[in-house]
C-alpha positions as CSV (number, residue, x, y, z in Angstrom):
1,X,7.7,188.2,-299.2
2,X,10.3,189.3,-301.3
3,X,11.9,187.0,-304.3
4,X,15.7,186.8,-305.0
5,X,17.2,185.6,-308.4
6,X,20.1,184.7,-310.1
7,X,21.1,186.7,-312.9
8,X,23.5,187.0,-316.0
9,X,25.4,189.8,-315.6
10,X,27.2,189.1,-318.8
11,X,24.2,188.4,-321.3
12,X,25.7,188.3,-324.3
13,X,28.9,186.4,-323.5
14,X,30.8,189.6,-324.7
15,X,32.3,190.1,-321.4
16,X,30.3,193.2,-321.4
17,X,28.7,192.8,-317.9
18,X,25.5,194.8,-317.8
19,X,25.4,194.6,-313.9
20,X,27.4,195.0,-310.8
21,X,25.5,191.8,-309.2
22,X,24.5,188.5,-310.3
23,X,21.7,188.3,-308.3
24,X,18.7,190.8,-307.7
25,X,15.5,190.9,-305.1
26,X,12.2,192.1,-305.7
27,X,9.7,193.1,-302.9
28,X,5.7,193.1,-304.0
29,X,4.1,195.7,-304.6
30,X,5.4,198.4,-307.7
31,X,8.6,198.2,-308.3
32,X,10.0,201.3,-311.0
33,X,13.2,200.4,-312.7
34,X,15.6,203.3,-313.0
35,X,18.9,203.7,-314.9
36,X,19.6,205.2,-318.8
37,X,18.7,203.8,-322.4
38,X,20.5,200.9,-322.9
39,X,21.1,200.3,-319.2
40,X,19.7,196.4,-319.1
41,X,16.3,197.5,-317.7
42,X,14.5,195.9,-320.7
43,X,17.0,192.9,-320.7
44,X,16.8,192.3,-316.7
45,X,12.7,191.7,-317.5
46,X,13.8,189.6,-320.0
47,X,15.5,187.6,-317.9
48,X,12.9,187.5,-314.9
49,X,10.3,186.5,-317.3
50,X,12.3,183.2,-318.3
51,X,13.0,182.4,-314.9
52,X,9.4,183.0,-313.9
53,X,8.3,181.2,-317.1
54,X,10.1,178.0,-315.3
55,X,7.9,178.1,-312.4
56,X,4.4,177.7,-313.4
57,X,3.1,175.7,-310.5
58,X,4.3,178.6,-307.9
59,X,3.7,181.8,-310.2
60,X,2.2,183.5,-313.4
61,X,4.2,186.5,-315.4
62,X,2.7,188.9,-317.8
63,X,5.5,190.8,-319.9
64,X,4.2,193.6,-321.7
65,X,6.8,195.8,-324.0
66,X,5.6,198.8,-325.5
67,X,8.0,198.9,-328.9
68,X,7.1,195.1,-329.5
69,X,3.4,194.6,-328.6
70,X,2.4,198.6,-329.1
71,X,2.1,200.8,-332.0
72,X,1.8,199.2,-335.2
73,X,2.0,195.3,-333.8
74,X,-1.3,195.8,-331.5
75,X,-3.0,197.6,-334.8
76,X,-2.3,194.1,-336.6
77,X,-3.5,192.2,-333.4
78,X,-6.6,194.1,-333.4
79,X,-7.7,194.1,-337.4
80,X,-6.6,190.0,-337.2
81,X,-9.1,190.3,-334.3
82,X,-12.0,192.5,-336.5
83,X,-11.2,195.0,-333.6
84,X,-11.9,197.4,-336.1
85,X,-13.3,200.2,-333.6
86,X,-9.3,199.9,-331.9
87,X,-7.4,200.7,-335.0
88,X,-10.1,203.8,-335.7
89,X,-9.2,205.2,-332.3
90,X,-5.4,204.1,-333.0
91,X,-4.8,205.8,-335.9
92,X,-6.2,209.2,-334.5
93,X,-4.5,208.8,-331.5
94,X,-0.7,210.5,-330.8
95,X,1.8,208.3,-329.3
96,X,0.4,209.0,-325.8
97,X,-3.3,208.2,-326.2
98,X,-1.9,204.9,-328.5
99,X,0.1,203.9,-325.2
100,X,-3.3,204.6,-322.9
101,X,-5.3,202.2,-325.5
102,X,-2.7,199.4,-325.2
103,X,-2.7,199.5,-321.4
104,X,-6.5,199.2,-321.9
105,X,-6.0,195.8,-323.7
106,X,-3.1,194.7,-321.6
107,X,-5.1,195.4,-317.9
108,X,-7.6,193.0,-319.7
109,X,-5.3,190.4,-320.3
110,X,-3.8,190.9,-317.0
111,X,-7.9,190.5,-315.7
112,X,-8.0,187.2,-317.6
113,X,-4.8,185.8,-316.5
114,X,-5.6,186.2,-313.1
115,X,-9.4,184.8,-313.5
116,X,-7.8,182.2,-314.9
117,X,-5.3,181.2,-312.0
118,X,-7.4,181.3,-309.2
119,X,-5.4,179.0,-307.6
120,X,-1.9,180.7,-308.0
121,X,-0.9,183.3,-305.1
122,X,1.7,184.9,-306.9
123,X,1.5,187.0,-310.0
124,X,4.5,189.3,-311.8
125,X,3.7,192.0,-314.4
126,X,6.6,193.2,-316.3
127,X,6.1,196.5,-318.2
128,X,8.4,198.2,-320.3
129,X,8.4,201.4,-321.8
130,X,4.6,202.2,-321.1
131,X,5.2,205.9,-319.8
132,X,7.2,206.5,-323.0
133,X,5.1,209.9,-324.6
134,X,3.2,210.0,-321.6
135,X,2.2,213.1,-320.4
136,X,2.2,213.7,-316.2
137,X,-1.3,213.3,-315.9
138,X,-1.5,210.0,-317.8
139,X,1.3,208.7,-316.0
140,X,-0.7,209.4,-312.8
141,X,-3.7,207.9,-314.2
142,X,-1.9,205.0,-314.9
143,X,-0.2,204.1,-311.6
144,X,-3.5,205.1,-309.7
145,X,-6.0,203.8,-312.0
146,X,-4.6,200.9,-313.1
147,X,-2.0,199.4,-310.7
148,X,-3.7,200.4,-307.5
149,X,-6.9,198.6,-308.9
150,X,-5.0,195.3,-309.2
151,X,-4.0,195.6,-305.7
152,X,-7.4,196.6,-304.2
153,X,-8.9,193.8,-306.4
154,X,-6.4,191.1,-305.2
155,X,-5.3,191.8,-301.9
156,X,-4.9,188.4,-300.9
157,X,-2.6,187.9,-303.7
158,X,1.4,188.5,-303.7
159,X,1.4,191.0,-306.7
160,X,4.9,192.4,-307.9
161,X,4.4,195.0,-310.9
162,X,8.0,195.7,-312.3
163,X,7.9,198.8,-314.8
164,X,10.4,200.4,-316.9
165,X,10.7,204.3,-316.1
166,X,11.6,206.8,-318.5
167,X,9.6,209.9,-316.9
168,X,11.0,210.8,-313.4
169,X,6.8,211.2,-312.9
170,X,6.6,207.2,-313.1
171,X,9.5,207.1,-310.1
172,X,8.6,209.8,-308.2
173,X,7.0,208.5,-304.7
174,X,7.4,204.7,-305.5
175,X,9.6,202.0,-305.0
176,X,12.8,202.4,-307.3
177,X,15.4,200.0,-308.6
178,X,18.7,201.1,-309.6
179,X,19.4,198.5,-312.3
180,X,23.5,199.1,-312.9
181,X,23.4,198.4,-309.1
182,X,20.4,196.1,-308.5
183,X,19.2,197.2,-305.1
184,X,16.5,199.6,-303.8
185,X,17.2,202.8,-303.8
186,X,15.3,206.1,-302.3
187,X,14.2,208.7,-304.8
188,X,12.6,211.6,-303.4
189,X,14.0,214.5,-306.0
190,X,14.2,214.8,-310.0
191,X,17.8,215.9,-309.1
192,X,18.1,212.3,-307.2
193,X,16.6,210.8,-310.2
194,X,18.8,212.3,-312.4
195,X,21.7,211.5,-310.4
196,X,21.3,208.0,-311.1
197,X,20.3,207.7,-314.4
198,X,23.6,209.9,-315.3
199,X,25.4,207.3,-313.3
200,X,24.1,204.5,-315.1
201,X,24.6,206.3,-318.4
202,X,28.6,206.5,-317.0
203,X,28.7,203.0,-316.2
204,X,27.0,201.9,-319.9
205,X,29.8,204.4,-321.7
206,X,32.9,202.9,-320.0
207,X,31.2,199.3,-320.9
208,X,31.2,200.3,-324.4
209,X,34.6,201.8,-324.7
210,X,36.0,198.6,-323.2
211,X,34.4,196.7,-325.1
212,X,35.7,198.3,-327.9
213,X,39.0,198.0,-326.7
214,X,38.4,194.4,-326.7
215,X,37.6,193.8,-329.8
216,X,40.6,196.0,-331.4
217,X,42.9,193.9,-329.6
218,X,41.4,190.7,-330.7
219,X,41.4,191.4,-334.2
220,X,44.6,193.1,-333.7
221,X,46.4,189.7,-332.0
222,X,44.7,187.7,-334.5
223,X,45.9,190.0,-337.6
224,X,48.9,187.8,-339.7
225,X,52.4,189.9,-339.0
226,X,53.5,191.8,-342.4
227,X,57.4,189.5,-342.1
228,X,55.7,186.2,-341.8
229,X,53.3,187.3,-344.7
230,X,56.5,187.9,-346.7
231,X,58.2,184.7,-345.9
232,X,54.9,182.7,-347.0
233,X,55.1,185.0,-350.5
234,X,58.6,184.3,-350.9
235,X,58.4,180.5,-349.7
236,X,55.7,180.0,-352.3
237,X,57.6,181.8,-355.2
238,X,60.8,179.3,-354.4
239,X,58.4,176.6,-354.3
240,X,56.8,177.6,-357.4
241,X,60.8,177.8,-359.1
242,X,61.2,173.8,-358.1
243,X,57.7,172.8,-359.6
244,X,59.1,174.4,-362.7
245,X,62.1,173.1,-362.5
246,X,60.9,169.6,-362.2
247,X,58.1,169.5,-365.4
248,X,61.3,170.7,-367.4
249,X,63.0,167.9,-366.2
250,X,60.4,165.2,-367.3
């Protein structure tokens, strides 16, 4: 059963409108986001996560993203934690093999949350950034090895795992969403892929340059004009002449 929600298109209250809709639908299943840095992917899961958040009788959420609960923040997690072994293996890892370790701890949360919910039907996983330094192998590994596990584990649960792509290899025969456009779209090429991404990148530049424009012409329109600057000067100096003239007179 797919979900629809309502969405802010303009986020920041910038009039700088992210998305073309204010509403987007999910279907279960994997989900791959698709559109440039900067795009809104990270902000749209932001966004689902505090609707979702909302709704705890009817569905859990998980939100895992890699630059805030990766790299250096899980090291700190797992040293509060005495994890010790974890931040061995962390600081020998590259960026890569860090990412693999942190999906190890995160499909173990994910575990737990759903142990813990037996009674909920519904479950949403938001991951961002997780194929970031990921070679194709590990990408592979990942969707087959972890995300077709959840389903085979849970199959009588309605499951909807929304990731962040940044590696046409995480897209490439799955469910994509175009986020500028927020609808389903087919994806069955790197040149497709592409296509899209570059789109989205065209869409976020022409957001930014108005944007800019904006603001110029605010500060413009709210800038004093140069004559009424020099009638205030030459108000005050009369002004100042009478005060003068008045202390002489007492």
């Amino acid at each position: 059963m797919s979900r629809r929600f309502k969405i802010e298109r303009d986020c920041y209250e910038d009039e700088n409108y992210l998305y073309k809709k204010g509403h987007v639908t999910f279907q279960p299943g994997l989900t791959v986001l698709v559109g440039c840095n900067g795009c809104g992917k990270t902000t749209l899961m932001k966004q689902l996560e505090n609707i979702l958040k909302k709704d705890r009788k009817k569905a859990r959420v998980f939100r895992y993203e890699n630059e805030i609960h990766g790299g250096h923040s899980s090291m700190q997690e797992a040293m509060f934690y005495g994890d010790m072994s974890f931040v061995a293996a962390s600081v020998m890892s590259s960026e890569g093999e860090k990412i693999a370790l942190n999906m190890q701890k995160a499909a173990a949360k994910i575990g737990s949350l759903m142990e813990k919910s037996p009674d909920i039907n519904e479950f949403w996983l938001l991951l961002d950034g997780v194929d970031s330094g990921f070679s194709i192998d590990a990408i592979e590994d990942l969707k087959r090895g972890l995300f077709d596990t959840i389903f085979e584990m849970y199959p009588d649960k309605e499951i909807y795992i929304i990731v962040s792509a940044n590696e046409y290899e995480m897209a490439r025969g799955e469910m994509c969403f175009d986020v500028v456009n927020c609808r389903y779209v087919n994806i069955k090429s790197y040149d497709r892929y592409r296509k899209i991404v570059m789109k989205s990148r065209e869409y976020k530049d022409a957001r930014i340059e108005a944007a800019v424009k904006r603001n110029e012409a605010k500060e413009e329109a709210e800038a004093p004009d140069e004559d009424e600057e020099d009638d205030e000067m030459e108000t005050g100096s009369l002004r100042d002449s009478i005060d003068k003239i008045w202390k002489k007179k007492r």
